[in-house]
N, C-alpha and C positions, 0 to 999 in steps of 0.2 A: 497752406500749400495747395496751389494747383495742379489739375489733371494735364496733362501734354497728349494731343491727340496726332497719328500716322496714319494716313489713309491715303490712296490711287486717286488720282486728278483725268485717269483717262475710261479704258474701258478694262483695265487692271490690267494683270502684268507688268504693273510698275517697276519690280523688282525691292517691295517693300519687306519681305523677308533678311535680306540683307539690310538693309539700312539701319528694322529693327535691331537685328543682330551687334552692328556696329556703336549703334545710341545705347545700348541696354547697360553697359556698364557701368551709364551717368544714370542708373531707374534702380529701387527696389522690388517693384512689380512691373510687369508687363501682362495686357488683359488685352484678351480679344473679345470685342464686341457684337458681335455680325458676323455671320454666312455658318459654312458648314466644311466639308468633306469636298463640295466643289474651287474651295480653294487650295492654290498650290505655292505656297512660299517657298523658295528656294535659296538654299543658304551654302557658300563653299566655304570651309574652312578646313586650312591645312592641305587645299587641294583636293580635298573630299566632298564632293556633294550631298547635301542634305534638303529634301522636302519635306514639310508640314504641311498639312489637311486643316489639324484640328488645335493643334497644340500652339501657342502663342512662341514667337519666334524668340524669347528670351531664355526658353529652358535650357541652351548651351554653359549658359553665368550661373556659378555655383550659388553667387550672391542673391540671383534673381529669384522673387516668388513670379508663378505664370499662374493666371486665372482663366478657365474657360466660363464667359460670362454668359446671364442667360439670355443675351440676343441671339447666343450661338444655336446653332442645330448640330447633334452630334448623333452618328452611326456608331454604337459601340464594334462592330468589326473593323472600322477602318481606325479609331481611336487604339483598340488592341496591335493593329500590326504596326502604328506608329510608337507606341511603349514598345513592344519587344524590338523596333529598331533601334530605340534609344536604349535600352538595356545595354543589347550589344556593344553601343559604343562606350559605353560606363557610366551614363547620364543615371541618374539619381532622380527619374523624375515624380516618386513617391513624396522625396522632400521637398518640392520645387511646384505641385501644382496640386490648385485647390480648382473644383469644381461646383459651379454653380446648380444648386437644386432646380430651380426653375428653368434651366438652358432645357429645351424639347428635344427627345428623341427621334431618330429617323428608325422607322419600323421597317422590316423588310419589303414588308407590301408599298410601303412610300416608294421604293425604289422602282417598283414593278410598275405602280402606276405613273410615273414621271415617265418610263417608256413607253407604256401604254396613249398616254395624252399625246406625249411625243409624234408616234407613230403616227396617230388618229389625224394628227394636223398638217399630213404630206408633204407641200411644197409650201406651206407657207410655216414650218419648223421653228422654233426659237433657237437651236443649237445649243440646248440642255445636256449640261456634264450628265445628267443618269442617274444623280445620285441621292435622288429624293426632296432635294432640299425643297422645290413647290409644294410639293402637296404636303408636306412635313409644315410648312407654313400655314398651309389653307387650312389645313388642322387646327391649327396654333388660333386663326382669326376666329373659326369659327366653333372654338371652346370646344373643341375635340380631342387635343391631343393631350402625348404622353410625356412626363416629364422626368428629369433626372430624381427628383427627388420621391416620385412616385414607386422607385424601386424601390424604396425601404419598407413600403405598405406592405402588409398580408395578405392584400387583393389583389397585387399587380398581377398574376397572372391573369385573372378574370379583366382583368382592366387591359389589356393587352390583348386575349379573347375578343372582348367585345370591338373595340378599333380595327383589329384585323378581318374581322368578322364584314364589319361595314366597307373597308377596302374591297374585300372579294367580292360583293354584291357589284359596288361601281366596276370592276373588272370583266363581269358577266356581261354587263352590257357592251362592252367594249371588244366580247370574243377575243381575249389578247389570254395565246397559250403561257403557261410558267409556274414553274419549279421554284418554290422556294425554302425547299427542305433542309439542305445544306446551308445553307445561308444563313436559314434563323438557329439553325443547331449554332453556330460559329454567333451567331446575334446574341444568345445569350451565355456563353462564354465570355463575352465581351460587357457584359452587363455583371458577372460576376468579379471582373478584375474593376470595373466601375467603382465597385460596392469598398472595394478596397483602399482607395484614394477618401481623402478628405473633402465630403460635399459639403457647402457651406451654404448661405443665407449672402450672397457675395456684394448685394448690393450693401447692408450694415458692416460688412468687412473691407469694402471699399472704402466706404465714407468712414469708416475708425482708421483706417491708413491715411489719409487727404487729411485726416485731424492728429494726426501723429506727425505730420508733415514728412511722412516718406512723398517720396517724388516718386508716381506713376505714367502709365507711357502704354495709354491705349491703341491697339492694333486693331486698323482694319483688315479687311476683307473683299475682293473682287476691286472696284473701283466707280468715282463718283456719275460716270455715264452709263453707270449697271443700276444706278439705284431705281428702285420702283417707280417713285414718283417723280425724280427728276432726271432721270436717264430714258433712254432713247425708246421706250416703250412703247409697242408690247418684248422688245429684244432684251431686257433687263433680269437680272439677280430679281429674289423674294424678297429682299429685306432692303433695309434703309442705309444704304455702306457713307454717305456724307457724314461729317463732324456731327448732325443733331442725331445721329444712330446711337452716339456712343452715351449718349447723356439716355435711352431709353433702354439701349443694351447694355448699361453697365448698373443704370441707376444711379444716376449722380447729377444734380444740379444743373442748369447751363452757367451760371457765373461761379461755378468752380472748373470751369476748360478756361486752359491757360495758352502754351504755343500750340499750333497746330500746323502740322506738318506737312506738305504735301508732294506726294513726287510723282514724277512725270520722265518718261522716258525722252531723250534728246529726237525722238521721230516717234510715229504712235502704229501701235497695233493694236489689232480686235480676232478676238477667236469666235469663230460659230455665226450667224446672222445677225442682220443688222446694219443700219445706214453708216457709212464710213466716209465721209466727205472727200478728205485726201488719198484715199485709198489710190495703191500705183498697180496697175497692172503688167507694167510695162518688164524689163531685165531688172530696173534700179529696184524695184518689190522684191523679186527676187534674192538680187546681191543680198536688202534688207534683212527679210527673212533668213537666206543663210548664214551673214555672216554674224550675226547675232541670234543664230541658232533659237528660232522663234519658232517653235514647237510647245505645247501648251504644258505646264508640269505635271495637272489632274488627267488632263487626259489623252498626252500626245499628240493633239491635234496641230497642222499646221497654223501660226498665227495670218493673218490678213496684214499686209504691212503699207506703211506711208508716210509721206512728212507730220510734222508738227502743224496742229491743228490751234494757233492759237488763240482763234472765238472759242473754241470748245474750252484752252486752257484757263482762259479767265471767265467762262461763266462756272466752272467748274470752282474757282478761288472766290468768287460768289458766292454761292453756294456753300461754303467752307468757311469762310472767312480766314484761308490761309495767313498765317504770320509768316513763315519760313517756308521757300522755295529747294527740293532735294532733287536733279537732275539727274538720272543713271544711262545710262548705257552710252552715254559719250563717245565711247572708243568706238563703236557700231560704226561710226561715220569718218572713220581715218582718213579713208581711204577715196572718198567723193573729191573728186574735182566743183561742186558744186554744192549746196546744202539748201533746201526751200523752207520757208515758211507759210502758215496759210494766213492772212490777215483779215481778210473781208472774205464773204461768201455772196456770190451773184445769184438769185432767185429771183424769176418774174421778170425778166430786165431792169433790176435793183440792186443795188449792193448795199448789203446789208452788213454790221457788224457784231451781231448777236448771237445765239443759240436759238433758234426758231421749232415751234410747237412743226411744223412743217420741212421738219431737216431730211424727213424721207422722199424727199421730191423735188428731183431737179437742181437740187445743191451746188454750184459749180466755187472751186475754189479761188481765191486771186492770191496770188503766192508772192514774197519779194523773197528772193536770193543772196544767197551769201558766199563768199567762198571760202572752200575746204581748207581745214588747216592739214592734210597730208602729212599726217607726225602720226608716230605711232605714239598714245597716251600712256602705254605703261611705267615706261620709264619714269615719273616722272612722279615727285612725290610730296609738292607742296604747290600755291596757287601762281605763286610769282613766275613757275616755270613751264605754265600752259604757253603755248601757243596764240599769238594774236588774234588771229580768226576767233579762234574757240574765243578768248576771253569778248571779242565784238558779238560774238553770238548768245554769249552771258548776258551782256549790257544790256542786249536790246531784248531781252524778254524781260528782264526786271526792269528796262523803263516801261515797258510797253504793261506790264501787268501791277505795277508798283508793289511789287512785292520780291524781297531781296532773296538770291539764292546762294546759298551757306555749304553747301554740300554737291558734291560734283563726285559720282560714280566713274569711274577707269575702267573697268574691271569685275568679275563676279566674285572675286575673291575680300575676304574682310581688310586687309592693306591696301586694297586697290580704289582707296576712296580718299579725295582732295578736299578739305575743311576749308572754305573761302571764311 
């Protein structure tokens, strides 16, 4: 048995929360490989909205085991007020998720200093969630930090001492005032309810499932134009969010990744800075943003909105080696008289058809046009009964990418999804 990988093809915001949500019933695990607390999965069921941080989007399936793996970075305070949300709704998630020893801790000072760095770097900002996750990383490279499984030691507090210790020094220099008294009181609270879950060795508990042949169904995190090295840098995520993330965050083989999944919103957004090629400024950004209420889940930011970018979508399927194409937010676009794509990018008086080390400079898009299928998508609950437009606008990105797309989002709700 092979591993099934789900991962963002833009600069996240895919809307991979759901999708997981919807796939997990065909999965015995679901494992998140990558990021932290600055991701936000959003998931509606029953009409209820639900976001996750940390927790892999399968814990709703009573069936499903959820692993936080060790690519992940975890805040035990935000981990804590995500369990007593799920408490409340009656989730079970004591029996349902195991966490990886080796996944790093996010320290209260990590936080303090991601705003610190933040601040330091004025007008030229990354638009950092806040939440520690860099410097929780640079920890991490540079064999400093602290790990989940370091809490079972007798030394952790001195091990915890000492790291915190070295944060306030880089602090001093920085003269950046802050309180973190309350914080780490609530930090280890959160490190006691930790201790209570079953920590595991997750990569030999992987690889004993893949030989058991349960069927797993790794989740990413942020999206493939955030990643470090091949996303739009210096504007990216800490960590590695493309398909070879999961095989380092999870510990598993590359020839045991089997489908790989990748979705993409039917237009794209970006939160925070950062080069945005098709970026609209225009009323139609707007409409975008409102009517697909593009607001960030981690940290209510407004999103940046635009057409589909589709150089970016296929170096991104590059990059991934996508098998399976999952489209969301469809119905966003009911309402357009008109629909763009970006096909080529003009640079230099060149048109170019790639993703360029030089996407921050001078980008101009060359768009061809579609027209609006003007149908409201709800209604509507199997593929034969889309709309023409919509189904020509299907076509032409799975010729154009040669990669077929199986799954067509309606809607935020778990019904509200068309299996092509």
């Amino acid at each position: 048995m092979k591993i099934d990988v789900l991962l963002g093809l833009q600069w996240g915001d895919e809307g991979k929360g759901k999708i997981v949500d919807v796939l997990t019933k065909g999965y015995n695990v679901v494992a998140r490989f990558q990021g932290g607390p600055n991701a936000g999965h959003s998931l509606e069921i029953n009409n209820i909205k639900h976001v996750l941080h940390l927790i892999p989007s399968g814990i709703f399936h009573k069936q499903s085991i959820n692993i936080i793996g060790n690519g992940v970075v975890l805040d035990p305070v935000i981990f804590k007020e995500e369990i007593e949300a799920l408490n409340k709704l009656g989730v079970n998630s004591k029996e349902r998720l195991l966490i990886s020893k080796k996944a790093h801790l996010i320290l209260p000072t990590h936080r303090t200093l991601d705003a610190a760095y933040e601040q330091a770097k004025g007008k030229s900002k990354i638009g950092s969630t806040l939440k520690g996750i860099g410097p929780t990383y640079t920890d991490k490279t540079s064999r400093n930090g602290l790990r989940v499984g370091d809490i079972l030691s007798t030394n952790f507090i001195d091990k915890y001492n000492t790291l915190t210790d070295k944060h306030k020094l880089l602090l001093k220099q920085y003269d950046y005032k802050y309180d973190i008294s309350e914080y780490e009181k609530k930090w280890f609270e959160g490190i006691q309810l930790i201790k209570s879950f079953q920590l595991i060795d997750s990569e030999r508990v992987i690889n004993n499932y893949i030989n058991q042949d349960k069927k797993i169904l790794a989740e990413g995190a942020q999206g493939t134009l955030l990643d470090i090295d091949f996303g739009s840098y210096p504007f990216v995520t800490s960590s590695n969010t493309i398909c070879a993330g999961a095989c380092t965050g999870l510990g598993v083989s590359p020839h045991k990744i089997g489908e790989v999944f990748g979705i993409f919103k039917a237009y794209c957004t970006r939160v925070g800075s950062g080069p945005f090629p098709t970026e609209l400024f225009d009323n139609t950004g707007k409409e975008l943003q409102n009517i697909g209420n593009e607001f960030g889940a981690t940290t209510g930011r407004p999103r940046r909105c635009g057409w589909l970018d589709l150089i970016a979508l296929k170096y991104s399927i590059m990059l991934n080696g996508v098998t399976q194409l999952i489209m969301t937010k469809a119905d966003v676009l009911n309402s357009f008289d008109t629909i763009k794509v970006a096909v080529g990018y003009k640079y230099n008086n060149e048109i170019i058809d790639y993703f360029p080390f030089e996407i921050y400079n001078n980008i101009e898009p060359i768009y061809k046009e579609f027209k609006g299928w003007k149908t409201e998508l709800s209604k509507f609950s199997n593929a034969n009964e889309l709309p023409e437009e919509l189904k020509e606008y299907i076509k032409f990105i799975e010729d154009e990418t040669k990669v077929p797309i199986t799954i067509v989002s309606i809607g935020p709700n778990r019904n509200q999804t068309i299996m092509i």
